[in-house]
RONU-924256 format. One record per residue (C-alpha): residue in three letters; residue number from 1; y, x, z. Coordinates in nm, 3 decimals. Example, Ala and Ser with C-alpha at 12.3 -4.5 7.8 and 13.67 -1.06 7.14 Angstrom:
<pts>
<'ala'; 1; <-0.450; 1.230; 0.780>>,
<'ser'; 2; <-0.106; 1.367; 0.714>>,
</pts>
This chain:
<pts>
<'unk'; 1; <4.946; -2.779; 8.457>>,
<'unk'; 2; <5.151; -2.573; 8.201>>,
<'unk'; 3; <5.071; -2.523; 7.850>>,
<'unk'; 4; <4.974; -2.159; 7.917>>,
<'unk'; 5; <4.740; -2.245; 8.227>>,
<'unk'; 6; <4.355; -2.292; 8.133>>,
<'unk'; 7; <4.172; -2.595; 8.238>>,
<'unk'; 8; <3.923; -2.600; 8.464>>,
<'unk'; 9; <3.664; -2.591; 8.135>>,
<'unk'; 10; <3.779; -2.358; 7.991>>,
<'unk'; 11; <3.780; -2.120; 8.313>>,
<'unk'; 12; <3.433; -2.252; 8.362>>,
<'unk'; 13; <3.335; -2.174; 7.966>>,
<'unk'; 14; <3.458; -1.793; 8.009>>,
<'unk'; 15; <3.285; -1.755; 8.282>>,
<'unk'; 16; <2.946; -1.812; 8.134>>,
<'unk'; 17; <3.048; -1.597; 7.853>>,
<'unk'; 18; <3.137; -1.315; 8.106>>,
<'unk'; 19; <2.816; -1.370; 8.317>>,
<'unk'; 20; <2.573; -1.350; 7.973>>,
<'unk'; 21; <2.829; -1.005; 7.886>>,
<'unk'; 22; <2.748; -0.846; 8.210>>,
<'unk'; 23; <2.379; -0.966; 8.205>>,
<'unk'; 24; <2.372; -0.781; 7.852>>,
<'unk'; 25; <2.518; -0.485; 7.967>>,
<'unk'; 26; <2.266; -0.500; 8.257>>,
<'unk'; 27; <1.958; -0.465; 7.953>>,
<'unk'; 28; <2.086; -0.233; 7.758>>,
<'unk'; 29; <2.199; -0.472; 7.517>>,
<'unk'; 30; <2.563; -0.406; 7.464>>,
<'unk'; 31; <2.742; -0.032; 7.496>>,
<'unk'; 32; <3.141; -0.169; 7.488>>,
<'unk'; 33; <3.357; -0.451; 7.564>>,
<'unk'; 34; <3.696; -0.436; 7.353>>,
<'unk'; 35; <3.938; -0.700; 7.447>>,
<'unk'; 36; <3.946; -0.919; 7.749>>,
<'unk'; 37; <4.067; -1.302; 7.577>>,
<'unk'; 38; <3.796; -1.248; 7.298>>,
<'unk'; 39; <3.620; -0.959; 7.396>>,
<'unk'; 40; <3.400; -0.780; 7.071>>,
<'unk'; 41; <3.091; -0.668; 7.176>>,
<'unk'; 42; <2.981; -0.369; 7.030>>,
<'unk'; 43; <2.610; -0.189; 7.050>>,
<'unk'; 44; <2.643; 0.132; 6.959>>,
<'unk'; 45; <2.249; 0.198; 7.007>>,
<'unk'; 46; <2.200; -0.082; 6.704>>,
<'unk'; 47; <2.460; 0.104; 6.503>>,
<'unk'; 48; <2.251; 0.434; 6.527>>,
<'unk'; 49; <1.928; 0.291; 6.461>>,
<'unk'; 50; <2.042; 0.106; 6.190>>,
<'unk'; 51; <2.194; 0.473; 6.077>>,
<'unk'; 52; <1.844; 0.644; 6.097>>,
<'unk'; 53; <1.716; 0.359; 5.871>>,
<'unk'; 54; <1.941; 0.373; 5.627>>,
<'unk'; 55; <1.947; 0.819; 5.613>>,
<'unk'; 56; <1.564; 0.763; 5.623>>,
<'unk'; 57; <1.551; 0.522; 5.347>>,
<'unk'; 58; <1.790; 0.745; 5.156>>,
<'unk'; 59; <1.562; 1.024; 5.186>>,
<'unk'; 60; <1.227; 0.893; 5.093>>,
<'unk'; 61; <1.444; 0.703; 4.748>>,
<'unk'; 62; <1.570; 1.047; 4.737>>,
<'unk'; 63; <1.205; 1.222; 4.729>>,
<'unk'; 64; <1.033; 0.955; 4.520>>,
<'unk'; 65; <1.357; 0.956; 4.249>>,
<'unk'; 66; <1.288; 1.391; 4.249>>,
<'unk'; 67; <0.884; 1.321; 4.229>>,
<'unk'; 68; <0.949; 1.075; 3.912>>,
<'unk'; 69; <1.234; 1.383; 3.767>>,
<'unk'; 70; <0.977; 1.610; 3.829>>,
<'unk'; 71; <0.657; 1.429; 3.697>>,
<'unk'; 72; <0.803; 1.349; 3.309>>,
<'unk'; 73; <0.652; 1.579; 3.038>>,
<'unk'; 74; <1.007; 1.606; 2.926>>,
<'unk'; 75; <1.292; 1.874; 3.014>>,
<'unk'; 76; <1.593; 1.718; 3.199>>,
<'unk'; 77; <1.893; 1.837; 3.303>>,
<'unk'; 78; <2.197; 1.657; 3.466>>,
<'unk'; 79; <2.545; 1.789; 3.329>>,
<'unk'; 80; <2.896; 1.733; 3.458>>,
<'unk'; 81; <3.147; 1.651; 3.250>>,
<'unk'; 82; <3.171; 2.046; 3.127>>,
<'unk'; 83; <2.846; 2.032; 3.029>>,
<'unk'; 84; <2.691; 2.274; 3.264>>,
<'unk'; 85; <2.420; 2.179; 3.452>>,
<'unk'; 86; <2.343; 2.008; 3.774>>,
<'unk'; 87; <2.024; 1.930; 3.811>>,
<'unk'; 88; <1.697; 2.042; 3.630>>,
<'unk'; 89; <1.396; 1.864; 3.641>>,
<'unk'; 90; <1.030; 2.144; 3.678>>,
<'unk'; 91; <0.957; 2.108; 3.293>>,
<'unk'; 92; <1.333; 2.184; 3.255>>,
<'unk'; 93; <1.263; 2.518; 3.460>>,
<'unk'; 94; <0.928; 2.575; 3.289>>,
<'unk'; 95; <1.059; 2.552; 2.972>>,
<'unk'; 96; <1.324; 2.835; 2.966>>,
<'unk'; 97; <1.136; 3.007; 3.257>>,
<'unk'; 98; <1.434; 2.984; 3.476>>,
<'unk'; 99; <1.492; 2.870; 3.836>>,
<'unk'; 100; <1.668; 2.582; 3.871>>,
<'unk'; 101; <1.922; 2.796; 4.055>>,
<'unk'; 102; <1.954; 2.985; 3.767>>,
<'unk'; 103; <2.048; 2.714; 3.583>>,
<'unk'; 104; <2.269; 2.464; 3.820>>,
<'unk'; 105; <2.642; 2.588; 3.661>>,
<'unk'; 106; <2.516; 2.709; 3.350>>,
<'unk'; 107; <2.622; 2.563; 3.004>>,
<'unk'; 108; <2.352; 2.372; 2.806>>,
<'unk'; 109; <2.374; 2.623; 2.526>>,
<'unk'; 110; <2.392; 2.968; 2.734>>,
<'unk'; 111; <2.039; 2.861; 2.823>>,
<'unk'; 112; <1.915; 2.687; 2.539>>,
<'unk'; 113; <2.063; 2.888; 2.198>>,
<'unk'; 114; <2.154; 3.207; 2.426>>,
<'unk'; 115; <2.514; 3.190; 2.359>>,
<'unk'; 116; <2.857; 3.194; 2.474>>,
<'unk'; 117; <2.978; 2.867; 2.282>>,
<'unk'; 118; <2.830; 2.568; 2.166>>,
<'unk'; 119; <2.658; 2.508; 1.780>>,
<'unk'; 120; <2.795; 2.364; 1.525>>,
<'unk'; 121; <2.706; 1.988; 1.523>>,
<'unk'; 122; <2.589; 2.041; 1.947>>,
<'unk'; 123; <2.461; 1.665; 1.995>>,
<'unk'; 124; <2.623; 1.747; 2.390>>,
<'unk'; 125; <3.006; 1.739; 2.223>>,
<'unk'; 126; <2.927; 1.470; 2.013>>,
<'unk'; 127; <2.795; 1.262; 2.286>>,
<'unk'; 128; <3.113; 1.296; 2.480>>,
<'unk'; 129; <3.297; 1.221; 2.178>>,
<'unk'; 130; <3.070; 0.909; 2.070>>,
<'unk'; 131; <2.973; 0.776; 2.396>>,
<'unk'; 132; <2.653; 0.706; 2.252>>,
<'unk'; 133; <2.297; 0.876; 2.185>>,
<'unk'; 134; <2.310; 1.232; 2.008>>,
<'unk'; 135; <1.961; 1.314; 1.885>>,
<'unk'; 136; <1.866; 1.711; 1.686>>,
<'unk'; 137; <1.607; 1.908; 1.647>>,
<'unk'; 138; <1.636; 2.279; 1.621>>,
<'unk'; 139; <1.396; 2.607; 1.594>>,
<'unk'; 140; <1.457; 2.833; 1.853>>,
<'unk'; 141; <1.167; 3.126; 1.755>>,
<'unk'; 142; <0.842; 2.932; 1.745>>,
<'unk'; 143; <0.930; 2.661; 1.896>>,
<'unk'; 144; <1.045; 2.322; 1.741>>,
<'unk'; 145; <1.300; 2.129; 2.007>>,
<'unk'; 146; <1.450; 1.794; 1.976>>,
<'unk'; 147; <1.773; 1.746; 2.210>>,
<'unk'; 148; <1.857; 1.426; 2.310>>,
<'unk'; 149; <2.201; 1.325; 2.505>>,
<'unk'; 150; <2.260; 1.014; 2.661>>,
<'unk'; 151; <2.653; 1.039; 2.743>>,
<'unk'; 152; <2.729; 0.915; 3.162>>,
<'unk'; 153; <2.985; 0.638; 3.143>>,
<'unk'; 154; <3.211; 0.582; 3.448>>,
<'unk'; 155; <3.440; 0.284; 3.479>>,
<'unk'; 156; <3.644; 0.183; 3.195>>,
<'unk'; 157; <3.437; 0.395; 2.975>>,
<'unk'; 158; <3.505; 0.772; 3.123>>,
<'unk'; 159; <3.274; 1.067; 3.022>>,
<'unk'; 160; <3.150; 1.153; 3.348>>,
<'unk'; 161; <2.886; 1.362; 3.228>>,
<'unk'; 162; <2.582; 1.339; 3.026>>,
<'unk'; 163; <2.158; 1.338; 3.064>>,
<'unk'; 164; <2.047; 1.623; 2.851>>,
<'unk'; 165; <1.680; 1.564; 2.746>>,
<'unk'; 166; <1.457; 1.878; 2.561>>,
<'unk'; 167; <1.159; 1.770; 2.435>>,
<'unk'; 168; <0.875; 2.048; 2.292>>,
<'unk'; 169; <0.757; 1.919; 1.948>>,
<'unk'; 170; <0.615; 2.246; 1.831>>,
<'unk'; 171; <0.312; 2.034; 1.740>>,
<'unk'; 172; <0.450; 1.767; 1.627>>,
<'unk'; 173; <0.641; 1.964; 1.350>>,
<'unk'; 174; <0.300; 2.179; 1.270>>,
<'unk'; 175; <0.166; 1.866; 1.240>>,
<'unk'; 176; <0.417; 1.709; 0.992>>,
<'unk'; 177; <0.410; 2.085; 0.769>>,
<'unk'; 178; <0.005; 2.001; 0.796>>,
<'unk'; 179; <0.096; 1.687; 0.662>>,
<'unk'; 180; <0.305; 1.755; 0.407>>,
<'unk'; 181; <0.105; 2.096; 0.224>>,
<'unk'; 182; <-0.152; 1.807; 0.209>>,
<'unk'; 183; <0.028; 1.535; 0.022>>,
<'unk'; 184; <0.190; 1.818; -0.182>>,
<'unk'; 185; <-0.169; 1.968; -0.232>>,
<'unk'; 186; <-0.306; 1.630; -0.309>>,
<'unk'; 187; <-0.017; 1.581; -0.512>>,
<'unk'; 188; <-0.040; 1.900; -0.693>>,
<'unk'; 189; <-0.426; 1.759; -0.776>>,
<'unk'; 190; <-0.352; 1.426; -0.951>>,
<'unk'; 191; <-0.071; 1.557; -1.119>>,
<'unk'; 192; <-0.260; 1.851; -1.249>>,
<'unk'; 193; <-0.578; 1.619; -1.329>>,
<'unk'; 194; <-0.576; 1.505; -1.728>>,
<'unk'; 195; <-0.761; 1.203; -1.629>>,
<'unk'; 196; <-0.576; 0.911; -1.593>>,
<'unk'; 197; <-0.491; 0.816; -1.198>>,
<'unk'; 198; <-0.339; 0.461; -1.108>>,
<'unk'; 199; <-0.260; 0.264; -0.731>>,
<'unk'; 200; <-0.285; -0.050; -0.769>>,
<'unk'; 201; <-0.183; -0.341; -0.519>>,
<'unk'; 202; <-0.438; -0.645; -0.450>>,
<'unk'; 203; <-0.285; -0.826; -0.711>>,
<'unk'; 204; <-0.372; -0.577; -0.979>>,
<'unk'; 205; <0.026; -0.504; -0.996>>,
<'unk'; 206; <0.098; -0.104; -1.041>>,
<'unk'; 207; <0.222; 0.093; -0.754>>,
<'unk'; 208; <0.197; 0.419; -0.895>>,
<'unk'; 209; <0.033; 0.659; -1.123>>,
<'unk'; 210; <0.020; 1.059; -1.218>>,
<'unk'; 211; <0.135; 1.247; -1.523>>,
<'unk'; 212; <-0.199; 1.185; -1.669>>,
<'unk'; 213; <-0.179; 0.765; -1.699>>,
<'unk'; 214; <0.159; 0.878; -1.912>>,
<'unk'; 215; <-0.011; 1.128; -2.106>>,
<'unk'; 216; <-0.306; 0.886; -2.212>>,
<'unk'; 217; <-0.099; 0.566; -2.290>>,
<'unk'; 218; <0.216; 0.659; -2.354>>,
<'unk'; 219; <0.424; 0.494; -2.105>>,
<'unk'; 220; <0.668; 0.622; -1.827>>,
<'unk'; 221; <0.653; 0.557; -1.476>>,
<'unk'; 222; <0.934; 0.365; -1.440>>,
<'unk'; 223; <0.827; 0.121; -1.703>>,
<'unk'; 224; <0.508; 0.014; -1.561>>,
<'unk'; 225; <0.565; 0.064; -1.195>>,
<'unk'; 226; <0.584; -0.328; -1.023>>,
<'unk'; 227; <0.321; -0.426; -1.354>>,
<'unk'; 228; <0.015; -0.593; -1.387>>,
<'unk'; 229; <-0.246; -0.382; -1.599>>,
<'unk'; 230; <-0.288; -0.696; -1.783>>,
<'unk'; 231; <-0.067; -0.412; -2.068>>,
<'unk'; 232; <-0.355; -0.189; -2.115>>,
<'unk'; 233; <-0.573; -0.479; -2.242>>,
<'unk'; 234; <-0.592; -0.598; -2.608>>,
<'unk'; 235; <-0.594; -0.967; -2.489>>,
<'unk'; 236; <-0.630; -1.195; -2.187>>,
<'unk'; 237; <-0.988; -1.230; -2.249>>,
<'unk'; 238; <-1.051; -0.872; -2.178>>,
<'unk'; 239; <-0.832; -0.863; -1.870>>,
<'unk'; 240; <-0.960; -1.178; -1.693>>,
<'unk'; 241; <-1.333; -0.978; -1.796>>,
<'unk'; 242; <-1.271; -0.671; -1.581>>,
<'unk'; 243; <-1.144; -0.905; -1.315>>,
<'unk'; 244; <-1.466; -1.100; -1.337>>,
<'unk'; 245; <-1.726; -0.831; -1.361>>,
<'unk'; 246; <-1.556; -0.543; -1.149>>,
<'unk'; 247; <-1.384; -0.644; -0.821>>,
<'unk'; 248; <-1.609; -0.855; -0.697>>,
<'unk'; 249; <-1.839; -0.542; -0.722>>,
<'unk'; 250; <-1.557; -0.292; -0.600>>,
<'unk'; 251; <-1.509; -0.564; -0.290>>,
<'unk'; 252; <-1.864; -0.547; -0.187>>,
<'unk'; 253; <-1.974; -0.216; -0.335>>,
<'unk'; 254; <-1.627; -0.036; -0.234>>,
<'unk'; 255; <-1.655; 0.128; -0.567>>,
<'unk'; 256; <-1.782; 0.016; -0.946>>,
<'unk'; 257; <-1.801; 0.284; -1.293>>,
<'unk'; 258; <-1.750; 0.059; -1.607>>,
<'unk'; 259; <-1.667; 0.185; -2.000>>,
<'unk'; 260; <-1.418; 0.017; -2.195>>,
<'unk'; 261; <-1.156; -0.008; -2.472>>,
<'unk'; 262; <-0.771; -0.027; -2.326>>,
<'unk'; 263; <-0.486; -0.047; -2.499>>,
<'unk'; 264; <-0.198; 0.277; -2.589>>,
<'unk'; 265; <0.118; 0.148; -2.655>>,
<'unk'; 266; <0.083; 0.187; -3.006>>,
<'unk'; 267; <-0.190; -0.078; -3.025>>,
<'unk'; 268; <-0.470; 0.201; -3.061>>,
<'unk'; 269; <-0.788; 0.132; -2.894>>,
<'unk'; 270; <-0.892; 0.405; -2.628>>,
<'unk'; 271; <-1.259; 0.404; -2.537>>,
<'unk'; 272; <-1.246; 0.524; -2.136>>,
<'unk'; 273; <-1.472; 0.502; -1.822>>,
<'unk'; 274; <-1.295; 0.336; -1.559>>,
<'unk'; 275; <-1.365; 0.409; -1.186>>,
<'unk'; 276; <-1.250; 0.186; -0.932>>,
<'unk'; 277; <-1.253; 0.196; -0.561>>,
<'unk'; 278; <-1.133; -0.025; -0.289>>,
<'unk'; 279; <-0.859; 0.117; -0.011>>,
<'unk'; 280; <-0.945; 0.010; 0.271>>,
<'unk'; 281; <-0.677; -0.035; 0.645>>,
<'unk'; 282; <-0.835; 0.015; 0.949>>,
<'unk'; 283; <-0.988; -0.300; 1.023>>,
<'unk'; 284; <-1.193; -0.266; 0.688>>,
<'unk'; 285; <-0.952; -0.542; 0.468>>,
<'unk'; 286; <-0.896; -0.405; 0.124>>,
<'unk'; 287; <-0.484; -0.311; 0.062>>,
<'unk'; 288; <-0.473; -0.197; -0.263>>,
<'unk'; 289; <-0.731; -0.005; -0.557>>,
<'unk'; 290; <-0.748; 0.349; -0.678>>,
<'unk'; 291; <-0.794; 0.339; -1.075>>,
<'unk'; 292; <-0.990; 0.685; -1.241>>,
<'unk'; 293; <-0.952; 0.657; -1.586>>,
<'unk'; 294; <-1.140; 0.919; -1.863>>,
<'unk'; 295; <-1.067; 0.894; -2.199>>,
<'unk'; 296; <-1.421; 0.954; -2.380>>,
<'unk'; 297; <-1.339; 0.946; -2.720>>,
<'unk'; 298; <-1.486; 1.316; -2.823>>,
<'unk'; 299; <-1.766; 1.139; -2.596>>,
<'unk'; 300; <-1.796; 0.850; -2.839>>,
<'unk'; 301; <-1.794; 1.074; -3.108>>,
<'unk'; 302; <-2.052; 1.300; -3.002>>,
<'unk'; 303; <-2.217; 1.029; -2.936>>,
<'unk'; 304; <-2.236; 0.899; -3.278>>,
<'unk'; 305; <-2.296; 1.223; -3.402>>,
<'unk'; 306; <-2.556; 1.237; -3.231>>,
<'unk'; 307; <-2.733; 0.935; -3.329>>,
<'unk'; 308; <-2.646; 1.013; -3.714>>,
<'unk'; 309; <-2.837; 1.298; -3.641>>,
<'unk'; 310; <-3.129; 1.189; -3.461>>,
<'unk'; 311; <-3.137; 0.937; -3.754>>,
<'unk'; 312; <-3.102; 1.220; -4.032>>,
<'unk'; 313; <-3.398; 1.413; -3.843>>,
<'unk'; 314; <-3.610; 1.092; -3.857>>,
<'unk'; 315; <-3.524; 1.038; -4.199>>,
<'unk'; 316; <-3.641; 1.423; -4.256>>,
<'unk'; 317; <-3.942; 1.385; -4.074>>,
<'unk'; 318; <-4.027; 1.089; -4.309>>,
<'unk'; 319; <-3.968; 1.236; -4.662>>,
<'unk'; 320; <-4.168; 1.526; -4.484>>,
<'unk'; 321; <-4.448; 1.322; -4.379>>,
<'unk'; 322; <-4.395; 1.147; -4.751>>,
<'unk'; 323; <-4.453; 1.478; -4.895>>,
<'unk'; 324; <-4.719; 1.578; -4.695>>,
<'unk'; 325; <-4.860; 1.219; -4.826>>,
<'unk'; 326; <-4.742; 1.289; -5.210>>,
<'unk'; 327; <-4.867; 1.682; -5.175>>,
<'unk'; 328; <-5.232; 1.568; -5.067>>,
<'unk'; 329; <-5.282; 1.320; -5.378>>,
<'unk'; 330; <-5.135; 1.508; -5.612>>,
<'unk'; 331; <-5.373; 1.785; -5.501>>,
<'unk'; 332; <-5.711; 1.542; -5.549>>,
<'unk'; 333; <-5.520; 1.397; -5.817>>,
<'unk'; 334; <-5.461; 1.708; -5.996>>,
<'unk'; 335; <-5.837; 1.748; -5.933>>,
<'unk'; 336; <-5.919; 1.442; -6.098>>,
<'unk'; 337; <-5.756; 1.518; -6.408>>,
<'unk'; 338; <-5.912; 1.849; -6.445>>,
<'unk'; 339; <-6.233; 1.650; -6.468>>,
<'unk'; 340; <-6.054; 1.431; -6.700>>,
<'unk'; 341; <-5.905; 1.679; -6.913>>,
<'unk'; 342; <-6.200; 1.879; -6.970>>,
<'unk'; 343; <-6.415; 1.630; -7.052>>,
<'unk'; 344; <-6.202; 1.519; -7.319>>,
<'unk'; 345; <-6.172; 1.841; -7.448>>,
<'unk'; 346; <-6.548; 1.878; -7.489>>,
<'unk'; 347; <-6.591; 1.541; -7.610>>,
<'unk'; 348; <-6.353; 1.610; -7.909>>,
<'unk'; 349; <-6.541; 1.950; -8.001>>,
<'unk'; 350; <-6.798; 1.728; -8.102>>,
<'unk'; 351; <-6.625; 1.534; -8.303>>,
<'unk'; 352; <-6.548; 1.569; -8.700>>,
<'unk'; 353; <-6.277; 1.513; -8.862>>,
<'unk'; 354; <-6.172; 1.124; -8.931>>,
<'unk'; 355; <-6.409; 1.016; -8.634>>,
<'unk'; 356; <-6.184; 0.735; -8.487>>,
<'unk'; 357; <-6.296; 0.782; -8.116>>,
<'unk'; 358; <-6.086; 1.134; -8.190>>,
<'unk'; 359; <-5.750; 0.941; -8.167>>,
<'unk'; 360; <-5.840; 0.762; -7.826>>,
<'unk'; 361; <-5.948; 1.130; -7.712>>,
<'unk'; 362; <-5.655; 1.312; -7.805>>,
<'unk'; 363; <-5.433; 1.015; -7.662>>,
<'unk'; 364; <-5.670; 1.054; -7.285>>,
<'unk'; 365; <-5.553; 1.424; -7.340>>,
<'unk'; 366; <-5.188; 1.375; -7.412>>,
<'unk'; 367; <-5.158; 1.128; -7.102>>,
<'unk'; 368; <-5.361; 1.348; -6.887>>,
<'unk'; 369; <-5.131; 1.632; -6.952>>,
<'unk'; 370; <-4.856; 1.365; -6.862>>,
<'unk'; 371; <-5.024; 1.329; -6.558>>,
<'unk'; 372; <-5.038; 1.695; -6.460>>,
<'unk'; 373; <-4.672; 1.755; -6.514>>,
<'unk'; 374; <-4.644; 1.454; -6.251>>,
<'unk'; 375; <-4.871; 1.600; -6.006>>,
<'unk'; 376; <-4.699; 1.956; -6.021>>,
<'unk'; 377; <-4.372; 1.774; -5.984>>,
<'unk'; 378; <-4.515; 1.585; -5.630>>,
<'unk'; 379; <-4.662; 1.953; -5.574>>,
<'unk'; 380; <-4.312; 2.096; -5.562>>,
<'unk'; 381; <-4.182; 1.831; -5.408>>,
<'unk'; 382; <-4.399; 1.861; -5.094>>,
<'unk'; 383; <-4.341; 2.229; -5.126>>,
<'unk'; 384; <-4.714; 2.320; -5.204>>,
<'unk'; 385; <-4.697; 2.500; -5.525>>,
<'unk'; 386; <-4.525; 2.790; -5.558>>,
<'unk'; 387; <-4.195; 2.792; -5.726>>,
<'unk'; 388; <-4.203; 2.917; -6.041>>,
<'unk'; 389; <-3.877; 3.069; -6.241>>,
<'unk'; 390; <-3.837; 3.021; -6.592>>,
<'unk'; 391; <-3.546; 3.049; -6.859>>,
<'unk'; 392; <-3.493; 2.693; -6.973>>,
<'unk'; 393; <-3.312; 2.479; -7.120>>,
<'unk'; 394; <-3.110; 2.184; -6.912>>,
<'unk'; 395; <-3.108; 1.940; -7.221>>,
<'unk'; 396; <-3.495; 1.984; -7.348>>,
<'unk'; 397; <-3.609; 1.937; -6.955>>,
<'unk'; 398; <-3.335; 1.610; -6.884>>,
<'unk'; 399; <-3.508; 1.468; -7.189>>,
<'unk'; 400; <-3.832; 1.527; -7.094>>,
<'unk'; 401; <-3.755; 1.428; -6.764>>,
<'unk'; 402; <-3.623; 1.058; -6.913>>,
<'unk'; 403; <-3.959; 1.016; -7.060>>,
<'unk'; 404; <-4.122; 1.005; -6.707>>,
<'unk'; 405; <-3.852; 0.796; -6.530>>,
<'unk'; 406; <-3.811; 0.498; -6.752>>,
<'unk'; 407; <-4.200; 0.502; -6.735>>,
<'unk'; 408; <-4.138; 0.452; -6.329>>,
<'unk'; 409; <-3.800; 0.254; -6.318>>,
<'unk'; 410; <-3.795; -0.128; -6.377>>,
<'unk'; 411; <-3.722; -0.308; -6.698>>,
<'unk'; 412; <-3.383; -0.447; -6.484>>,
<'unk'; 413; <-3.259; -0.094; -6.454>>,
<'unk'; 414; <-3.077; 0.087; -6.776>>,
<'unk'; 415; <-3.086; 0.465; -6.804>>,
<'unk'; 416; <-2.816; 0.663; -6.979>>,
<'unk'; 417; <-2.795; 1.032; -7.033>>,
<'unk'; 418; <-2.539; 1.251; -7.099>>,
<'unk'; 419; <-2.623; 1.600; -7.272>>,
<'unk'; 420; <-2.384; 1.846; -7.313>>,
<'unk'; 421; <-2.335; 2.018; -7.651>>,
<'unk'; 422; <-2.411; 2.375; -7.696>>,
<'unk'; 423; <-2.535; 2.419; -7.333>>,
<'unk'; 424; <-2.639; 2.764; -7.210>>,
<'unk'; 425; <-2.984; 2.831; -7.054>>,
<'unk'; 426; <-3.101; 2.881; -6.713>>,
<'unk'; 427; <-3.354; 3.037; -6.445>>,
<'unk'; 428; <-3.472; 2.798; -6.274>>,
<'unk'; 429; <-3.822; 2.597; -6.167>>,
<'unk'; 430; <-3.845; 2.311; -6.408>>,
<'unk'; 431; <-4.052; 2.138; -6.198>>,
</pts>
C-alpha cells in the first residue's frame, strides 16, 4: 500500500467514529459536522443554553449589585471621566429630590452646589488629579454634607471616572456645635470660678488647671503642667499625708473634703479645703482626679475672730457675774459697817476725855470709814450705786487710792506713782 492509503485500522477506527457521529446526530446530541478527516462537532443547542445561563446569571448579579446600590444609607453616584453622572443610587435621588434620569449626564456640581462650574478646592478635580481619596464637607442651606471621591483607575493608571459618595451629617455637625458650646460653656465656668481647679493623672502628675490654680499660687500653666503636686506641699511629709489619708478614701468613696495648708510659690502658707473626686472610664477604673481647691483664709480669720470673741464674751460674763458677786457683799457689807460705825459713834459719846478705850474707838471708826469707801468702790464697780459727779482732784484721789492698794497688793510687788505738778481738776465719780 502507498503512504497516502489508510490501513485497514485505521478505516476500521473512522468508522466507529462516524457510526457514534451519526448515532449523535440521531439524539439530538450534535447540530454540525465541520470537516470530514477530523470532523469538529459542534452543538449549537449546548451553546444556547449555556447562553441563557450566563445572560441569566448576569441579570440576577445585575439585580442583587442594584439592590446593595440601592440599600446603603449613603448617596452614590457613578461619574465618567467628565464628571457627570451615570448612575445614582435611591438615597442619591432622595437626596436632591431628583430622578435618576434627571441626573444621568449631569455634572456633580450642577446638582449638588447649583452651578455651572465646579468650587474651588471640588474634591471631584482633585481626585482625578491625585488618583486618590478626596474627602470635604460643605453647608449647602441647612444641611451639613461630606463628599467623598474615590478616583476609577483603568490600566496603567487612567482616570476612567470616579465614585462620588454624599453623605448627610446634618446631625453629626449639630452634634459636634452641641459639643463644643458645652466644653466652651464648661470652659467658660472653671475659668470664671476663683476657686482653684486642677486634673490630675493617677500618678498625682498635673494635666491641667484653670486661671484660678494661677491666681492662688502663683504659677503658670506651662510650668506645672507634666508635675507632681508634691510643689504645693511644704515638705514630703505632708505630701505622702494627703496620699495616705485621701485617695484611698476618694478610691472607695469616689470623693473626700479635707482642710489644709499648701504651699504659694513664695513659701507662704495657704490654709484651703481641698475636694477631690475620682474620674472614672466606663468600666468604673479610675483615669485621673479632679482637684477643688478654696482658699479659706478670711475663713480662718473669722474663725479666730470668732473664738476671741466668744472668749471676750465669757470673760464679760465673768467679771459680770464677779460683780454681781462683789455688788451683793459690798451691799451686806456696807450693812455691817453701818452697825459698826454707829455703834462706835455712840460708844465714844460716852466717853470723857483721856479715856483710853477712846483711841481704839476712834481707830474702829477711821477703819470702818476705810471700809465704806471700799464697799462704794465694789458698789460702782458692779454698777449698783449710782454714779456720782464731783469736781476733784486727780492727785489727792491717786493718793488716796495708793493707800488702799498697797493694803491689797503683796509685799513682792513695788508701787510707784507719778503725780503731775500743778494738775487741773476734774468732773468725774471718784469712786
Amino acid at each position: 500500500m502507498t503512504k497516502d492509503t489508510p490501513t485497514y485500522e485505521e478505516l476500521q477506527e473512522r468508522l466507529e467514529r462516524a457510526e457514534a457521529i451519526l448515532e449523535a446526530l440521531r439524539r439530538g446530541e450534535v447540530d454540525l459536522l465541520v470537516g470530514e478527516a477530523e470532523p469538529l462537532v459542534v452543538s449549537f443547542k449546548s451553546m444556547v443554553q449555556e447562553r441563557e445561563r450566563l445572560r441569566m446569571e448576569a441579570e440576577q448579579l445585575a439585580k442583587e449589585w442594584q439592590t446593595t446600590f440601592d440599600a446603603t444609607n449613603d448617596a452614590i453616584w457613578i461619574l465618567d471621566k467628565d464628571h457627570r453622572i451615570m448612575r445614582s443610587n435611591k438615597i442619591g435621588e432622595k437626596l436632591f429630590q431628583n430622578l435618576q434620569n434627571e441626573l444621568i449626564g449631569k455634572h456633580c456640581w450642577e446638582v449638588v452646589h447649583g452651578t455651572t462650574e465646579p468650587i474651588p478646592e471640588c474634591p471631584t478635580l482633585l481626585a482625578k488629579k491625585s488618583l486618590q481619596r478626596e474627602t470635604k464637607d460643605i453647608k449647602i442651606g441647612e444641611r451639613w454634607l461630606r463628599i467623598i471621591v474615590d478616583p476609577i483607575i483603568m490600566g496603567t493608571r487612567e482616570y476612567w471616572g470616579a465614585v462620588h459618595i454624599i453623605i448627610d451629617i446634618t446631625e453629626q455637625k449639630k452634634a459636634e456645635q452641641t459639643l463644643r458650646d458645652s466644653e466652651e460653656r464648661y470652659r467658660t465656668l472653671v475659668e470664671s470660678t476663683t476657686d482653684a481647679i486642677l486634673m490630675l493623672d493617677t500618678e498625682r502628675r498635673v494635666i491641667s488647671c484653670n486661671q484660678g490654680f494661677c491666681n492662688l499660687f502663683g504659677y503658670n500653666r506651662d510650668e506645672i503642667e507634666g508635675e507632681s503636686v508634691r510643689f504645693l506641699h511644704a515638705s514630703d511629709e505632708s505630701f505622702r499625708s494627703v496620699g495616705e489619708r485621701v485617695y484611698p478614701v476618694v478610691r472607695r468613696e469616689g470623693f473626700c473634703r479635707i482642710e489644709w495648708n499648701l504651699v504659694h510659690r513664695d513659701g507662704t502658707k495657704i490654709p484651703v479645703e481641698m475636694v477631690i473626686s475620682a474620674i472614672r472610664s466606663s468600666d468604673g477604673s479610675i483615669t485621673g482626679y479632679v482637684n477643688i481647691i478654696r482658699d479659706i483664709t478670711e475663713r480662718k480669720r473669722a474663725e479666730e475672730e470668732k473664738a476671741s470673741l466668744q472668749e471676750q464674751l465669757r470673760l464679760s460674763q465673768k467679771m459680770e457675774a464677779i460683780g454681781r458677786l462683789a455688788g451683793g457683799v459690798a451691799h451686806d457689807f456696807n450693812n455691817l459697817l453701818t452697825v459698826i460705825k454707829g455703834s462706835t459713834q455712840l460708844s465714844l459719846m460716852d466717853l470723857r476725855e483721856g479715856d483710853p478705850l477712846k483711841k481704839n474707838l476712834e481707830e474702829i471708826n477711821s477703819s470702818a470709814d476705810r471700809a465704806a469707801d471700799l464697799t462704794r468702790q465694789l458698789l460702782a464697780f458692779s454698777r449698783r450705786q449710782m454714779m456720782e459727779m464731783r469736781v476733784i482732784d486727780l492727785n489727792f484721789t491717786i493718793k488716796n487710792l495708793e493707800k488702799m492698794l498697797r493694803r491689797l497688793i503683796g509685799e513682792d510687788i513695788e508701787l510707784v506713782t507719778f503725780l503731775a505738778e500743778g494738775l487741773g481738776k476734774v468732773k468725774a465719780d471718784p469712786e
